[in-house]
DODOBA-485107 format. One record per residue: residue number from 1; residue in three letters; chain; x, y, z of N, C-alpha, C in turn. Coordinates in nm, 2 decimals, padded with zeros to 4 digits. Layout:
BEGIN
<atom dodren="NUM" roro="ALA" sedo="A" n_xx="X" n_yy="Y" n_zz="Z" ca_xx="X" ca_yy="Y" ca_zz="Z" c_xx="X" c_yy="Y" c_zz="Z"/>
...
This chain:
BEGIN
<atom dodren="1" roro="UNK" sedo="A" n_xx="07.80" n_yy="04.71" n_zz="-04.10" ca_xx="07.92" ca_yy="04.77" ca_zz="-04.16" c_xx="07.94" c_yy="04.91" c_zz="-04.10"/>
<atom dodren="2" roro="UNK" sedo="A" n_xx="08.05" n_yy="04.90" n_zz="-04.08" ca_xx="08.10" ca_yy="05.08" ca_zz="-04.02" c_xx="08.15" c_yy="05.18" c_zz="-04.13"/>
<atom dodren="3" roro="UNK" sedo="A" n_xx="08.09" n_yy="05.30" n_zz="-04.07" ca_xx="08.14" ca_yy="05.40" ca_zz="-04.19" c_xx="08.26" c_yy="05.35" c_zz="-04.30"/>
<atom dodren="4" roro="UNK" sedo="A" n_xx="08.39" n_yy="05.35" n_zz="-04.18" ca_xx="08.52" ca_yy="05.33" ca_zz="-04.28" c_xx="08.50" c_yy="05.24" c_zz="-04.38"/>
<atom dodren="5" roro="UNK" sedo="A" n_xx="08.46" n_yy="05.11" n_zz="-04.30" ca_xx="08.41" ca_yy="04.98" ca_zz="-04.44" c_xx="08.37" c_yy="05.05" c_zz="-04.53"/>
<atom dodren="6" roro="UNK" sedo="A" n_xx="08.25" n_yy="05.09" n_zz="-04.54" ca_xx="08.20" ca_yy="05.17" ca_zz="-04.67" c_xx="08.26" c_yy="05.27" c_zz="-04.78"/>
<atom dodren="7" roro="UNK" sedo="A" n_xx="08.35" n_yy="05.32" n_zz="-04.66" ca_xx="08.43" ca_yy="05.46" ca_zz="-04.77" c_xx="08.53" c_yy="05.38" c_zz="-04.86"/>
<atom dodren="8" roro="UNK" sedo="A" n_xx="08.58" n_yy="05.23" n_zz="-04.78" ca_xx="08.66" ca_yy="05.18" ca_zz="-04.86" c_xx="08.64" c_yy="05.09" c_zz="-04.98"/>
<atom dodren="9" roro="UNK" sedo="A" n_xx="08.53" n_yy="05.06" n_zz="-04.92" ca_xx="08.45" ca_yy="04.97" ca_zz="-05.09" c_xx="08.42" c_yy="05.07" c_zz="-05.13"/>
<atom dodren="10" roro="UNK" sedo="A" n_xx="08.37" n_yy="05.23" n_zz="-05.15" ca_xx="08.35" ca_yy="05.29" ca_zz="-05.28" c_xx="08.47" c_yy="05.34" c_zz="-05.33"/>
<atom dodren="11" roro="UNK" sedo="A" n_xx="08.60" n_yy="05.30" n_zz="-05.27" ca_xx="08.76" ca_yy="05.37" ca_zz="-05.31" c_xx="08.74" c_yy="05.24" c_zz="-05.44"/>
<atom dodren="12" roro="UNK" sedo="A" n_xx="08.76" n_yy="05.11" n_zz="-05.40" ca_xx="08.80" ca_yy="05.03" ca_zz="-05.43" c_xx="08.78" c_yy="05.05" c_zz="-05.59"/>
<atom dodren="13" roro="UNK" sedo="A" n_xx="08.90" n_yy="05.03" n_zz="-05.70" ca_xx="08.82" ca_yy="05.03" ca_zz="-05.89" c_xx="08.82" c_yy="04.85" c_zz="-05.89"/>
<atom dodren="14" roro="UNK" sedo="A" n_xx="08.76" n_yy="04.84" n_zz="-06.00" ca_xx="08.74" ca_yy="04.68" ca_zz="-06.06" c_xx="08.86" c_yy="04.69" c_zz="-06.10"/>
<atom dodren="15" roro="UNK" sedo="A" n_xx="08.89" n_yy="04.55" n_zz="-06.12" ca_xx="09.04" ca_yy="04.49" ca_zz="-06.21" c_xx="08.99" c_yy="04.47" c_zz="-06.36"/>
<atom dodren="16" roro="UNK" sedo="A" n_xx="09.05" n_yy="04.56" n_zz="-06.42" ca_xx="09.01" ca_yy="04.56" ca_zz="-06.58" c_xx="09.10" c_yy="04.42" c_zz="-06.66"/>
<atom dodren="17" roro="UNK" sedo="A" n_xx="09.04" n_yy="04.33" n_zz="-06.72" ca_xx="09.14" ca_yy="04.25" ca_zz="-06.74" c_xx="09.23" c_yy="04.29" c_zz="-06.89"/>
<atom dodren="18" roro="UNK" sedo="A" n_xx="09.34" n_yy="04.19" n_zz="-06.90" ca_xx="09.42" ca_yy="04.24" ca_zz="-06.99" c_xx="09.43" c_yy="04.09" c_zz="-07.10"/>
<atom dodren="19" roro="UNK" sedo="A" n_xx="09.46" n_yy="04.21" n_zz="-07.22" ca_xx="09.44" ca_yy="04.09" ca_zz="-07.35" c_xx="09.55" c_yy="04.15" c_zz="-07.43"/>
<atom dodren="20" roro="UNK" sedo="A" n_xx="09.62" n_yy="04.03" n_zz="-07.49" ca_xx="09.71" ca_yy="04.11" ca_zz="-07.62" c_xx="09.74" c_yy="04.10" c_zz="-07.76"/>
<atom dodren="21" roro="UNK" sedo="A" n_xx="09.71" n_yy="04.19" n_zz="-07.79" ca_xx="09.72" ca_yy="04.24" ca_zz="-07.92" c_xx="09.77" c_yy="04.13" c_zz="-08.03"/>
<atom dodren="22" roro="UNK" sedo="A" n_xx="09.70" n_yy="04.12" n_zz="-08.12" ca_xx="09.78" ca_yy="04.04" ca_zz="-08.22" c_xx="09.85" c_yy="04.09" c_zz="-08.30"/>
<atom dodren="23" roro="UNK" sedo="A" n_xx="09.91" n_yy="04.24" n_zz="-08.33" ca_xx="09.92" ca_yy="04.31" ca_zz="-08.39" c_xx="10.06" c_yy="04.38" c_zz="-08.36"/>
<atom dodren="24" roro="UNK" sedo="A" n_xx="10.02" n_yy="04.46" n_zz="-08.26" ca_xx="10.17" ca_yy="04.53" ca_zz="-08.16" c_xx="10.24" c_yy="04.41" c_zz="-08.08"/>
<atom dodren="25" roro="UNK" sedo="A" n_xx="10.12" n_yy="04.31" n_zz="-08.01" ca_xx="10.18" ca_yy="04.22" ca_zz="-07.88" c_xx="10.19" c_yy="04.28" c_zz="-07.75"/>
<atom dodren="26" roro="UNK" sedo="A" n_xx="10.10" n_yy="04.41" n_zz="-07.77" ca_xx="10.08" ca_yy="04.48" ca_zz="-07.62" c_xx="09.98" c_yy="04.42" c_zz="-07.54"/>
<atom dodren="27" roro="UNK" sedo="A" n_xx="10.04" n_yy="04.46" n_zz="-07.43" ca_xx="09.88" ca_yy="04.37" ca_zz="-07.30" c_xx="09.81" c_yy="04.53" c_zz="-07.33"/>
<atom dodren="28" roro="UNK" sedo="A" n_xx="09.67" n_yy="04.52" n_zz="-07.37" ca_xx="09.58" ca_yy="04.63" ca_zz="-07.31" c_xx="09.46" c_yy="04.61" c_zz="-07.23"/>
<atom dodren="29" roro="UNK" sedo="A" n_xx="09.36" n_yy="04.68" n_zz="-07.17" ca_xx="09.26" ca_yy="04.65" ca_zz="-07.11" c_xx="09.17" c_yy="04.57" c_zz="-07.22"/>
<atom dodren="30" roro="UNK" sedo="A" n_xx="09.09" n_yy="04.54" n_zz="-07.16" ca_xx="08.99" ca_yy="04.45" ca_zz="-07.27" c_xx="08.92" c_yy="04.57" c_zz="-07.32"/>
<atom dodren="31" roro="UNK" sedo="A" n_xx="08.87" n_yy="04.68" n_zz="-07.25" ca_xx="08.79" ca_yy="04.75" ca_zz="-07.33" c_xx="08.89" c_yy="04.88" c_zz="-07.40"/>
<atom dodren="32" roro="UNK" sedo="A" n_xx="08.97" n_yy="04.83" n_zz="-07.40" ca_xx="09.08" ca_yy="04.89" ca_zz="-07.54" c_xx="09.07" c_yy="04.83" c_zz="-07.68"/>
<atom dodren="33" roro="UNK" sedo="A" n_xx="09.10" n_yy="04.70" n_zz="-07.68" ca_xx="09.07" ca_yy="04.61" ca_zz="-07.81" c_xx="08.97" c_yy="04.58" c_zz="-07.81"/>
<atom dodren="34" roro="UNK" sedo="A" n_xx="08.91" n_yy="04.55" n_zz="-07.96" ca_xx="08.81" ca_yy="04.51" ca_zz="-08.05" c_xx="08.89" c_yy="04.29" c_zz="-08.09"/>
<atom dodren="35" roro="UNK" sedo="A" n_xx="08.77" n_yy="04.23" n_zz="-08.01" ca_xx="08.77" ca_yy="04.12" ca_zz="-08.00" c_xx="08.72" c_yy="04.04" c_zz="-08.16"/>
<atom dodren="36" roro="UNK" sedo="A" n_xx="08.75" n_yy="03.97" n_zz="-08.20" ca_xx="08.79" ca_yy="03.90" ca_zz="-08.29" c_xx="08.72" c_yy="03.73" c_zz="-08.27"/>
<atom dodren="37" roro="UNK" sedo="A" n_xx="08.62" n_yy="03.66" n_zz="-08.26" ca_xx="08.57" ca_yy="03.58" ca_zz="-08.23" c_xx="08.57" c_yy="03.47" c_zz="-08.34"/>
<atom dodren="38" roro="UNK" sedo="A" n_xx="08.55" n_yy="03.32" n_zz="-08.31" ca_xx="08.55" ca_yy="03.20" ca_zz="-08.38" c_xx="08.51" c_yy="03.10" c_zz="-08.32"/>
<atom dodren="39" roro="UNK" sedo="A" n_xx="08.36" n_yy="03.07" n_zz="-08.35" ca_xx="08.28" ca_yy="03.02" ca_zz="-08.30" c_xx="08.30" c_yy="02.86" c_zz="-08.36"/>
<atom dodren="40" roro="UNK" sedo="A" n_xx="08.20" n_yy="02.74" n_zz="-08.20" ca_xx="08.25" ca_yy="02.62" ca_zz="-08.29" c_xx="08.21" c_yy="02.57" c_zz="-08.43"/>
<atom dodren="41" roro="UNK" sedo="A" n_xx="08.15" n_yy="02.65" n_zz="-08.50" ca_xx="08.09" ca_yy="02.64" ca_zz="-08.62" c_xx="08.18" c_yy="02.67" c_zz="-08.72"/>
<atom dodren="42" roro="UNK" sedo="A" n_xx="08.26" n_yy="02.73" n_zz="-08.67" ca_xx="08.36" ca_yy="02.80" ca_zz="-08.74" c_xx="08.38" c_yy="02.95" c_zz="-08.80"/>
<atom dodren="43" roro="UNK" sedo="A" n_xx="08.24" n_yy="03.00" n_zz="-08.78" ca_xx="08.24" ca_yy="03.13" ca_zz="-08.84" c_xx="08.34" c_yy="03.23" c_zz="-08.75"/>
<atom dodren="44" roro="UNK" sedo="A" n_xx="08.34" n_yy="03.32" n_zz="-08.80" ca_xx="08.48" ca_yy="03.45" ca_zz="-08.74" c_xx="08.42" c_yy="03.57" c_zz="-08.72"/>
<atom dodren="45" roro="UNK" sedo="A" n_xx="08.37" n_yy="03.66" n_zz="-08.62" ca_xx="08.27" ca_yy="03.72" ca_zz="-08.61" c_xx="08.38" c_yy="03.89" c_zz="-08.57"/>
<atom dodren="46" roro="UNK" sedo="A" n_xx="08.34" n_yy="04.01" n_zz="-08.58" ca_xx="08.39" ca_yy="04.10" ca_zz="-08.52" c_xx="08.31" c_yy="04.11" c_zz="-08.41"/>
<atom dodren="47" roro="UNK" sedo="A" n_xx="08.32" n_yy="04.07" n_zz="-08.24" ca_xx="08.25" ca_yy="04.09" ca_zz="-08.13" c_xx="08.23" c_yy="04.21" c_zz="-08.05"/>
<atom dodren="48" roro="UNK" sedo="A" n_xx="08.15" n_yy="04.34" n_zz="-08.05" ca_xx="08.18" ca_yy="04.47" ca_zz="-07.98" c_xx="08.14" c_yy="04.42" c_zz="-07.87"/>
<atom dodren="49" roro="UNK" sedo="A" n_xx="08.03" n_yy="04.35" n_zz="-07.84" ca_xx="08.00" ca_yy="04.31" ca_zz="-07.72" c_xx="08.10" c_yy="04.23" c_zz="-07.64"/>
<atom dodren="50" roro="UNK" sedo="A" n_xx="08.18" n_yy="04.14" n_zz="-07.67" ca_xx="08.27" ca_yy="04.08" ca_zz="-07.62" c_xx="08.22" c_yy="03.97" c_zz="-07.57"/>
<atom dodren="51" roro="UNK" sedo="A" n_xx="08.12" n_yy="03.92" n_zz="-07.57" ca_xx="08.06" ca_yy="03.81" ca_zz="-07.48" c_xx="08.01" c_yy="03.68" c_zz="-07.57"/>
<atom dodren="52" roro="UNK" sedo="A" n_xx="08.06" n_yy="03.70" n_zz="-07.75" ca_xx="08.02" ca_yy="03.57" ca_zz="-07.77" c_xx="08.11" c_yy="03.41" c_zz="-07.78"/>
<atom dodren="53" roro="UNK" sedo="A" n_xx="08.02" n_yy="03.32" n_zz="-07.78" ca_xx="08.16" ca_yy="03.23" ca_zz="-07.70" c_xx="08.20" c_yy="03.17" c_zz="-07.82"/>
<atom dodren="54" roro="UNK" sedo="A" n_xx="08.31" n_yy="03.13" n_zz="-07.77" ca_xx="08.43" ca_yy="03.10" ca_zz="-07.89" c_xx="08.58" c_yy="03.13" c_zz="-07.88"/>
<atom dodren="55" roro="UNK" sedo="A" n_xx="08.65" n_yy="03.04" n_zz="-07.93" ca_xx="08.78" ca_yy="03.11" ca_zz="-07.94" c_xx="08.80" c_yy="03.30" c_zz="-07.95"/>
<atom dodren="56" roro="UNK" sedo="A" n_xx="08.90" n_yy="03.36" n_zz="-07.89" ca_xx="08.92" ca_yy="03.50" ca_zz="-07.97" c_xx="09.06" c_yy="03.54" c_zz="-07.92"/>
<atom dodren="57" roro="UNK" sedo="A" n_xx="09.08" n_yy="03.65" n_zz="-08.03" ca_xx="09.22" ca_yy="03.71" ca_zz="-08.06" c_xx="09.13" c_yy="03.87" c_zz="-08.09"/>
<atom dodren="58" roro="UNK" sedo="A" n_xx="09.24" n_yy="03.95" n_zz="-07.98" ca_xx="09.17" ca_yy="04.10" ca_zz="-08.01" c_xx="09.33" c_yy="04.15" c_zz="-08.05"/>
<atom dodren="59" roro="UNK" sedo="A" n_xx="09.30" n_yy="04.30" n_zz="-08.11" ca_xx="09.32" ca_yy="04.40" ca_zz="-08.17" c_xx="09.31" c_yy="04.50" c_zz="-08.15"/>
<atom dodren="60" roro="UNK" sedo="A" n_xx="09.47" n_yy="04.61" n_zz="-08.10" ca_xx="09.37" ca_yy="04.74" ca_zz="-08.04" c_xx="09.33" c_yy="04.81" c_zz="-08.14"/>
<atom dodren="61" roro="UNK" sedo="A" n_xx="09.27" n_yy="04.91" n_zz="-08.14" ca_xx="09.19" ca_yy="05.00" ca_zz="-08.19" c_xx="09.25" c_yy="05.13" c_zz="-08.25"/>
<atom dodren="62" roro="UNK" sedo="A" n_xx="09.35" n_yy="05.10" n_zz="-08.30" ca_xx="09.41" ca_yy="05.19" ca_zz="-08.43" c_xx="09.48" c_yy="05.08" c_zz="-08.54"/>
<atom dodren="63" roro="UNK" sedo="A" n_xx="09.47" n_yy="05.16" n_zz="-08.65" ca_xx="09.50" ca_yy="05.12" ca_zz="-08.82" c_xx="09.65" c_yy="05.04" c_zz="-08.84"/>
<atom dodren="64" roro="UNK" sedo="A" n_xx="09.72" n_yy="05.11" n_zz="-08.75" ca_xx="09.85" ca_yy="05.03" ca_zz="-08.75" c_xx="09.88" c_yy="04.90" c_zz="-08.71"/>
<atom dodren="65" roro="UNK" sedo="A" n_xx="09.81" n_yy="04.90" n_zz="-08.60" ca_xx="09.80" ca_yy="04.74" ca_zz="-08.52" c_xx="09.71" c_yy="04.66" c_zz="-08.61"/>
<atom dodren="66" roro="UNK" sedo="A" n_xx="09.63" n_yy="04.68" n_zz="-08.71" ca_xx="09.56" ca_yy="04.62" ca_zz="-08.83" c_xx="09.66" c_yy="04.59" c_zz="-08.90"/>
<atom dodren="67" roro="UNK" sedo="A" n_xx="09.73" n_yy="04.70" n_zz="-08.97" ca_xx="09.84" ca_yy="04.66" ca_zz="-09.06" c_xx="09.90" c_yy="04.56" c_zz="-09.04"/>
<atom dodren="68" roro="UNK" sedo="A" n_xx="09.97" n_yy="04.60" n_zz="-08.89" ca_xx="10.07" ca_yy="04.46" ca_zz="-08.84" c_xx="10.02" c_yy="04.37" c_zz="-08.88"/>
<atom dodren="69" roro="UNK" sedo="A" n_xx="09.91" n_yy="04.34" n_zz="-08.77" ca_xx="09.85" ca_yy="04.17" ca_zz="-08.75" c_xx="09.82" c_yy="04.10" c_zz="-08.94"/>
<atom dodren="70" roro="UNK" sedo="A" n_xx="09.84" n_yy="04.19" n_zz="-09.03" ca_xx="09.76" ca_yy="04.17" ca_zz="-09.15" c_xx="09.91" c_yy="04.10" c_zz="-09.20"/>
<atom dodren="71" roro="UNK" sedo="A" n_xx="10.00" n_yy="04.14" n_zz="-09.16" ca_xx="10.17" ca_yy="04.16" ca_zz="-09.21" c_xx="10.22" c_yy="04.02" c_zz="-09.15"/>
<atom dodren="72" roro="UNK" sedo="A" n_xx="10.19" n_yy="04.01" n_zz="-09.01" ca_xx="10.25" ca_yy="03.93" ca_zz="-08.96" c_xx="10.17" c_yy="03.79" c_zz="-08.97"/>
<atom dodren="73" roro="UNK" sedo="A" n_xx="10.07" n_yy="03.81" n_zz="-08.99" ca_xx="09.93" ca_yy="03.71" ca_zz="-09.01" c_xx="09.89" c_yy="03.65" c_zz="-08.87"/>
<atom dodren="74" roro="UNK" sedo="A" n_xx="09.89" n_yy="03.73" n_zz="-08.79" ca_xx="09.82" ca_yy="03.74" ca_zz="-08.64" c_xx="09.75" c_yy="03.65" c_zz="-08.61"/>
<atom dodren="75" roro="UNK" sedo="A" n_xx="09.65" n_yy="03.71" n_zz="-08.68" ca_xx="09.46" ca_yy="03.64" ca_zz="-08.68" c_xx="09.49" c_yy="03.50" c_zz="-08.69"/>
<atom dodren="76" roro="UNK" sedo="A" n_xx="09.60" n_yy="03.49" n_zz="-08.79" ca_xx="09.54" ca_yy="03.33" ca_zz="-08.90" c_xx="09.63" c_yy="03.25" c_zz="-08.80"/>
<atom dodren="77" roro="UNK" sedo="A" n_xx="09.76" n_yy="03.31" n_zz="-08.71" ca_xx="09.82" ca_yy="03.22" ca_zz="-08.60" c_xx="09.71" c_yy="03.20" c_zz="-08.52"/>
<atom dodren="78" roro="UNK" sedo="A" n_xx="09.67" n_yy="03.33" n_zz="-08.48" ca_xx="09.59" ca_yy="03.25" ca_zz="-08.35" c_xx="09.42" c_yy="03.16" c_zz="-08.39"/>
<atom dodren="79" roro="UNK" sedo="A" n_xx="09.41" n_yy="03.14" n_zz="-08.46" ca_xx="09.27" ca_yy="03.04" ca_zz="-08.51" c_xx="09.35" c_yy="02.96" c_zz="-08.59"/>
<atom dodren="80" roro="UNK" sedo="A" n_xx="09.45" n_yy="02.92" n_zz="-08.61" ca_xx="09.52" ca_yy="02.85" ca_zz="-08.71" c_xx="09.42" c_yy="02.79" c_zz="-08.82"/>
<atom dodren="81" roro="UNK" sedo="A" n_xx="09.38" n_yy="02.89" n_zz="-08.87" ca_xx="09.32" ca_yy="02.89" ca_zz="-09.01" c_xx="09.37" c_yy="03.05" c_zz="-09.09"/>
<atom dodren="82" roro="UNK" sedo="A" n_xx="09.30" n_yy="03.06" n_zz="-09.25" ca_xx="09.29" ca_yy="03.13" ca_zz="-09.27" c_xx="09.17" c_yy="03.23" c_zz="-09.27"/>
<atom dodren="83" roro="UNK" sedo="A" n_xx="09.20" n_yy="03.38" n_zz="-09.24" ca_xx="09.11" ca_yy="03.48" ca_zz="-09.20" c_xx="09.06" c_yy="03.56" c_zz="-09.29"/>
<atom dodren="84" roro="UNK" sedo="A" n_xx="08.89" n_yy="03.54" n_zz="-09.39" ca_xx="08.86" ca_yy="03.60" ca_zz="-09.51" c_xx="08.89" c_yy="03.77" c_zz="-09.50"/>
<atom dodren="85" roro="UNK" sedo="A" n_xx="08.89" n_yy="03.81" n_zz="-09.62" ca_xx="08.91" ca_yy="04.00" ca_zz="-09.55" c_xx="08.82" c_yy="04.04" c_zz="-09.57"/>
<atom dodren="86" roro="UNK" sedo="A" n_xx="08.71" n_yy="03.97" n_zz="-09.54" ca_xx="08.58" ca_yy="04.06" ca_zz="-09.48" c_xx="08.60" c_yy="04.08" c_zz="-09.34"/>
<atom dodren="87" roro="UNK" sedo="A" n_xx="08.66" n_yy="04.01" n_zz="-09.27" ca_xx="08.70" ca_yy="04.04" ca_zz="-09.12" c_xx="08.78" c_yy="04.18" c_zz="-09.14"/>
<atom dodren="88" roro="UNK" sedo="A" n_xx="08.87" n_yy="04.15" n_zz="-09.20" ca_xx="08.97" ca_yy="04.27" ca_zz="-09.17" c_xx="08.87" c_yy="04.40" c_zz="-09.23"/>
<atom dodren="89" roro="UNK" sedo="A" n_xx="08.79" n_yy="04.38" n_zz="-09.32" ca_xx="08.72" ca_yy="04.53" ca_zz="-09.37" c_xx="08.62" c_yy="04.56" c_zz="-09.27"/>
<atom dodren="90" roro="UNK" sedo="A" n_xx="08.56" n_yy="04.49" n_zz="-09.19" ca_xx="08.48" ca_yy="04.48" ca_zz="-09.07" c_xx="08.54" c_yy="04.50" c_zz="-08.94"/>
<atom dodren="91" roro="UNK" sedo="A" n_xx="08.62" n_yy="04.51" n_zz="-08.91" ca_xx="08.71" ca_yy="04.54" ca_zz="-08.81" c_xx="08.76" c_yy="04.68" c_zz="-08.84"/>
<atom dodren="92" roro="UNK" sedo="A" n_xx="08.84" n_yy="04.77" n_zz="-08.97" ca_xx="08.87" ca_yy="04.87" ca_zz="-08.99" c_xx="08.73" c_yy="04.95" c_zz="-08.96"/>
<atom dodren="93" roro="UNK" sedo="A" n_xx="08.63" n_yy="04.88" n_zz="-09.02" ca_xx="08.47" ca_yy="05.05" ca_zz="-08.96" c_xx="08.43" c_yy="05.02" c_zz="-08.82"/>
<atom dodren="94" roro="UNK" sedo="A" n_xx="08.50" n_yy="04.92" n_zz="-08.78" ca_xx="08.47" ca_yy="04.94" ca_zz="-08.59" c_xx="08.58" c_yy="05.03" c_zz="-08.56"/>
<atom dodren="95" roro="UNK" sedo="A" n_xx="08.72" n_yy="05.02" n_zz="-08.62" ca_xx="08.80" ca_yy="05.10" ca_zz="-08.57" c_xx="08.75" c_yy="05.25" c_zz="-08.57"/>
<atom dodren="96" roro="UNK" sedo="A" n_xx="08.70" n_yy="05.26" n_zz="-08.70" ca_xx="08.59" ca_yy="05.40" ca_zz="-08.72" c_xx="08.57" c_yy="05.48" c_zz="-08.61"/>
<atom dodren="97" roro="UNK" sedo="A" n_xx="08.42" n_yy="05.36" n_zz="-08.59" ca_xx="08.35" ca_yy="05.39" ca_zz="-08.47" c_xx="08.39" c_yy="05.47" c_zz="-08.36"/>
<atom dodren="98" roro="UNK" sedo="A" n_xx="08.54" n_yy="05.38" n_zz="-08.33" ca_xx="08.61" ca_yy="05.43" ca_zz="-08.22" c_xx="08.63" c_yy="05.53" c_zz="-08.20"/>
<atom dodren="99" roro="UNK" sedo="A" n_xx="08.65" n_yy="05.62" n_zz="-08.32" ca_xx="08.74" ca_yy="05.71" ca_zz="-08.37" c_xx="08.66" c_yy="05.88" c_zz="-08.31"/>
């Protein structure tokens, strides 16, 4: 590989993928939203890690976009079930975290 090759793969950024909101309906990066998971067991997990498998619906990471998705009933479209509010109180102290 010749110099140039090299300068150009370290230019190069990753493609951050995009996910949207259940809340606003905005596309953001994935590491904007707080992922929302539903495993085949059925349980509903708040995922920081992002990697557990299962259905998911994310949420970005301010109080308003909670409100929404709480208003518009987001979560409970996209798992077409209903969503206990331990999720939602578990999701507001990650929003915290963020913070």
């Amino acid at each position: 590989m010749t110099q140039p090759q090299k300068a150009n793969q370290q230019l190069k950024t990753r493609h951050q993928p995009l996910r949207r909101c259940v809340g606003c309906k905005e596309m953001k990066e994935k590491s904007q939203v707080i992922r929302i998971s539903l495993g085949k067991d059925g349980d509903m997990n708040v995922d920081p890690t992002g990697k557990m498998h299962g259905r998911a619906a994310y949420i970005c990471q301010n109080s308003s976009c909670l409100e929404s998705a709480k208003k518009i009933r987001g979560l409970e479209r996209s798992f077409k079930r209903s969503v206990p509010p331990e999720i939602y109180e578990e999701i507001a102290k990650q929003m915290e975290m963020f913070l």
